[in-house]
Steps between C-alpha positions, in 0.01 A plus 500: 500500500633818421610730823562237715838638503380779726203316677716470795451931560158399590646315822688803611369759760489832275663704790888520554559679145375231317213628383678666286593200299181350521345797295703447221532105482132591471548760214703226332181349415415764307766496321494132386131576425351303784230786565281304693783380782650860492113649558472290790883555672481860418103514686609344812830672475282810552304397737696404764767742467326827453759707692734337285710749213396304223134438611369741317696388143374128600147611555508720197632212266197271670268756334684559185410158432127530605507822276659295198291213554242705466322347889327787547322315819744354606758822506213683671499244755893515551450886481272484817708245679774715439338779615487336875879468514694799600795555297812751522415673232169709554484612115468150432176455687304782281651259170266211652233720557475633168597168322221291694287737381597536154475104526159512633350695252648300215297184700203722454576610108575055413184445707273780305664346128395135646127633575545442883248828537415393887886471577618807330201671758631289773831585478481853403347511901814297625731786285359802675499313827861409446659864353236748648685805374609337193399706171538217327126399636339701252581225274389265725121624549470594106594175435252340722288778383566349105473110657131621664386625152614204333353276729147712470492622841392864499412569872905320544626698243293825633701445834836451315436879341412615835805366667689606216368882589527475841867379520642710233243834393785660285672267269433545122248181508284631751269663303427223295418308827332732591299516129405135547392542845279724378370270211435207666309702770277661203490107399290390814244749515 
């Protein structure tokens, strides 16, 4: 099996200086293309030795390969797990924040293309629960507003538009929230 010639890092304790050496037997992997084993090293590498100088490089390559793989759940997940950690570098903590959410809303966009109308809704709840303050929830609620109207729920997508006003009354697509609102109101009576 190939990397059984450094197997035997996994039996040493990482402190002493030798974690050092175990973060880049496990970037070796990467290097002889053996993404999945180097994904894995590199992920509990990070996790257990957040205070650790090259924490931060081994969780960044962890999501590197989430973001190349294209496991936009899965690097959301790993985002918020990350998230719990506290690591020496405090700039590094806003990355996760605004790559778990860039990760989240491409779960939403993949679920809106597959027709998933009731998760994209679902969801677009978790995202403003999970980044409050995050402008990037805009997106969210017109997409759930777009998912309600596909799925033919007016009085859904009626709450969508109202969210959509309520959370943010002066972007450039409020007034056509605000338009449809109206609309659909005009609709039922």
């Amino acid at each position: 099996r190939e990397g059984t010639w450094v197997n035997w890092v996994d039996d040493l304790p990482l402190g002493d200086g030798r974690a050092d050496f175990a973060f880049e037997a496990a970037r070796l992997f990467y290097l002889r293309g053996h993404v999945d084993e180097a994904y894995l090293r590199l992920k509990r590498f990070a996790e257990q030795e957040t205070q650790h100088g090259k924490a931060v490089a081994a969780a960044s390559l962890t999501l590197d390969t989430l973001v190349k793989g294209s496991e936009w759940e899965t690097l959301h997940e790993t985002a918020q797990q990350f998230r719990e950690r506290r690591w020496t570098d405090k700039s590094f903590e806003h990355k996760l924040v605004k790559l778990g959410g860039d990760a989240f809303l491409k779960t939403l966009e993949l679920a809106f293309e597959s027709g998933d109308y009731s998760g994209v809704q679902k969801n677009a709840d978790r995202f403003l629960k999970l980044y409050p303050s995050d402008a990037r929830g805009e997106g969210a609620i017109l997409l759930a507003a777009k998912a309600a109207e596909k799925a033919e729920e007016p009085l859904r997508l009626e709450q969508w538009l109202s969210k959509h006003v309520e959370l943010f009354p002066s972007t450039d697509r409020t007034g056509a929230s605000l338009q449809k609102r109206a609309l659909l109101f005009q609709e039922r009576l």
